[in-house]
MDTraj code that builds the backbone (N, CA, C; nanometers):
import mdtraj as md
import numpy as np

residues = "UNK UNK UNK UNK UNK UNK UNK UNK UNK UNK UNK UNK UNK UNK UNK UNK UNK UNK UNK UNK UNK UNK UNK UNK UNK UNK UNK UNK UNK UNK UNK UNK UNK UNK UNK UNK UNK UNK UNK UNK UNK UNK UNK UNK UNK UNK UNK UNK UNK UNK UNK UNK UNK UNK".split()
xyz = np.array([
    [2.5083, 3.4355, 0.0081],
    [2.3945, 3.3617, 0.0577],
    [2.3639, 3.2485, -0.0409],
    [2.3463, 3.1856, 0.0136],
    [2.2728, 3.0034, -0.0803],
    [2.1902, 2.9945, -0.0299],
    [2.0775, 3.0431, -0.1757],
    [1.9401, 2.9298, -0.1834],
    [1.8832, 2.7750, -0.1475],
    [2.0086, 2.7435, -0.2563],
    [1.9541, 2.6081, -0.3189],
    [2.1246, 2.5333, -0.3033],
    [2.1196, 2.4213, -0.2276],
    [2.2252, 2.3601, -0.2298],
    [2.1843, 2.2462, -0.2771],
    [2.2785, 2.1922, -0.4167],
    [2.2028, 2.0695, -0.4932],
    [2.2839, 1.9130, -0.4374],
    [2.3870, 1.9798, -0.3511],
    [2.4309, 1.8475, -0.3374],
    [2.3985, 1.7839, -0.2034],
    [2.3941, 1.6320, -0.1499],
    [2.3123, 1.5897, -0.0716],
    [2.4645, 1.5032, 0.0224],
    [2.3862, 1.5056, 0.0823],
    [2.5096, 1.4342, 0.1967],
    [2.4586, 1.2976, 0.2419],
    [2.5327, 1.2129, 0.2703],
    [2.5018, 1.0581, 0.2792],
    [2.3980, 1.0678, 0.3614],
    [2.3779, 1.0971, 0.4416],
    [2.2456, 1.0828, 0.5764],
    [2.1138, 1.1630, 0.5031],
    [2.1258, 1.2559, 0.4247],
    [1.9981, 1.3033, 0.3301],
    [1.9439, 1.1553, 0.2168],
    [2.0535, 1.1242, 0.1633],
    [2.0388, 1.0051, 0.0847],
    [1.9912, 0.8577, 0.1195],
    [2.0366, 0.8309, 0.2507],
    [2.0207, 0.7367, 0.3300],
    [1.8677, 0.7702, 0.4226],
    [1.7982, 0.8547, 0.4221],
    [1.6813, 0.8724, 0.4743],
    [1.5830, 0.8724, 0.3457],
    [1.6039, 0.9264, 0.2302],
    [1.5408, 0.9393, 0.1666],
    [1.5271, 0.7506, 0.1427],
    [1.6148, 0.6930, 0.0803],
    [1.5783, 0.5610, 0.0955],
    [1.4929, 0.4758, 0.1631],
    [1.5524, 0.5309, 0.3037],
    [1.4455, 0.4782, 0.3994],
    [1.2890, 0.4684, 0.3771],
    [1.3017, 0.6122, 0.3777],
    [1.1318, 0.6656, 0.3252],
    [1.0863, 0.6001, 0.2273],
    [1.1930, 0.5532, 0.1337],
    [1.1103, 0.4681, 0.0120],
    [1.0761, 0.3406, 0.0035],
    [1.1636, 0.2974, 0.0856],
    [1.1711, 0.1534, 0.1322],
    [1.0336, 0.1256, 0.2318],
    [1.0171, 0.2072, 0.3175],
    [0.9190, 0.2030, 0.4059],
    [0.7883, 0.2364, 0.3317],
    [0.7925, 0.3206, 0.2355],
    [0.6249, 0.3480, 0.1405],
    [0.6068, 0.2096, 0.0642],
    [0.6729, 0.1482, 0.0344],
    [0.7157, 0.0290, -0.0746],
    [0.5585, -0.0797, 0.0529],
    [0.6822, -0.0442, 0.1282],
    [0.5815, -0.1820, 0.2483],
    [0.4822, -0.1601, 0.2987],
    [0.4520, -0.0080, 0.3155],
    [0.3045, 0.0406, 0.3194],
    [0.1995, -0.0306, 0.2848],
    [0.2433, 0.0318, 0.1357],
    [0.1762, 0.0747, 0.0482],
    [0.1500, -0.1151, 0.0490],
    [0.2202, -0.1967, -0.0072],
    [0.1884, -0.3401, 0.0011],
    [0.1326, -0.3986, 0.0935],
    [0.1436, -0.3626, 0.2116],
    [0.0680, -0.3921, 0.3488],
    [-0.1323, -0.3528, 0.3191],
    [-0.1398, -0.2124, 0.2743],
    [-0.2453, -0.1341, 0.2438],
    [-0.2986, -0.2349, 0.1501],
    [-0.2541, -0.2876, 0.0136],
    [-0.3075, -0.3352, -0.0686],
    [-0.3565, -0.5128, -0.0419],
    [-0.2904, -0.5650, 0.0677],
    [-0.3141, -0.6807, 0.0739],
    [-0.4289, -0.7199, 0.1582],
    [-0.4445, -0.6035, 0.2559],
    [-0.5741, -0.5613, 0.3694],
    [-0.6976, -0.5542, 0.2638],
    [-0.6456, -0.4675, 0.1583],
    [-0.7631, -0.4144, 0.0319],
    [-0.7969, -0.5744, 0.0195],
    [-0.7197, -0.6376, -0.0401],
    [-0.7506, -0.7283, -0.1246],
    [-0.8219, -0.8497, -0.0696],
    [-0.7734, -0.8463, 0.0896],
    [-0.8181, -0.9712, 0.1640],
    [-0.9831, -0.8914, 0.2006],
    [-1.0503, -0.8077, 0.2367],
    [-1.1582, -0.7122, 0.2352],
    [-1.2354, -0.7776, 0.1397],
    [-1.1941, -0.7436, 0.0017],
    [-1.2448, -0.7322, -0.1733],
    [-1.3034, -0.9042, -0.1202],
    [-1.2537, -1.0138, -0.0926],
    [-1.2153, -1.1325, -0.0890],
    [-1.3515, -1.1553, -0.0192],
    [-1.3381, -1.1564, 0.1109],
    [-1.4696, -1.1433, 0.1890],
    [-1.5625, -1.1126, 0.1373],
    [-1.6303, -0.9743, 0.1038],
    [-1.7088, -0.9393, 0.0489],
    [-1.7687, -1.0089, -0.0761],
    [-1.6702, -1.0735, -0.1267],
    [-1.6827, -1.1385, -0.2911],
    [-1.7413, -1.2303, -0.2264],
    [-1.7103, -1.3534, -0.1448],
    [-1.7712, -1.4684, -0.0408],
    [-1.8843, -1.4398, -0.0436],
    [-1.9087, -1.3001, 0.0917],
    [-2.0409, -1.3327, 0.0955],
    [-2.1354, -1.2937, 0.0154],
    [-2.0601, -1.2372, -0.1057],
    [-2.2214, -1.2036, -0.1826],
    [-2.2310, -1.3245, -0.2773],
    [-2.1624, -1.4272, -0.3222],
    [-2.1526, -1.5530, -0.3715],
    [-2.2268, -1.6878, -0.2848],
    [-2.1936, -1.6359, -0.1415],
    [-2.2805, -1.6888, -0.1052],
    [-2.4499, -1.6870, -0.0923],
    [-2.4871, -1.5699, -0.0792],
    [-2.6339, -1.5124, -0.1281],
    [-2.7119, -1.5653, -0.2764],
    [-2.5863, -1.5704, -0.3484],
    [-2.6668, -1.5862, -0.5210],
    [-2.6678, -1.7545, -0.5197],
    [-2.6043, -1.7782, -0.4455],
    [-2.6727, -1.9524, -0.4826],
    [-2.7431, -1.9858, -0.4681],
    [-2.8066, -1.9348, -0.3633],
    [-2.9701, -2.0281, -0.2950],
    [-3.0812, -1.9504, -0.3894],
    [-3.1613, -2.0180, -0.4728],
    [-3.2309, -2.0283, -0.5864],
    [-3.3846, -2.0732, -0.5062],
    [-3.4520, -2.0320, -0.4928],
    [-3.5980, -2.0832, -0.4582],
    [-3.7041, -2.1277, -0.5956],
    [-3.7417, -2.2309, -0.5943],
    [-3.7934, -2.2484, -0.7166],
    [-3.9424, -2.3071, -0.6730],
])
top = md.Topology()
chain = top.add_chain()
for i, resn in enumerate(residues, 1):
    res = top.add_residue(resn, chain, resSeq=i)
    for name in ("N", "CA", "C"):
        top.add_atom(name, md.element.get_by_symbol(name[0]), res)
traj = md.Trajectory(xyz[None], top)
């Protein structure tokens, strides 16, 4: 009986890639949504602090 088979066969290797390749673009997709968000928010509260009533 085998537990643990350590060696991987091209189509195990070739998916795993995939998977990494695809978190890569996620994950960069996720952060650019973040960042364009962060962006906005920064706007409009920049816009609020200017107007000064004196």
């Amino acid at each position: 009986m085998v537990l643990f088979d350590n060696s991987t066969t091209d189509e195990h290797e070739l998916s795993e890639d995939i998977l990494a390749i695809n978190t890569v673009f996620i994950c960069r997709l996720q952060g650019r949504r973040a960042a364009k968000s962060h962006a906005e928010m920064l706007a409009e509260a920049m816009d609020g602090i200017g107007e000064i009533d004196l």
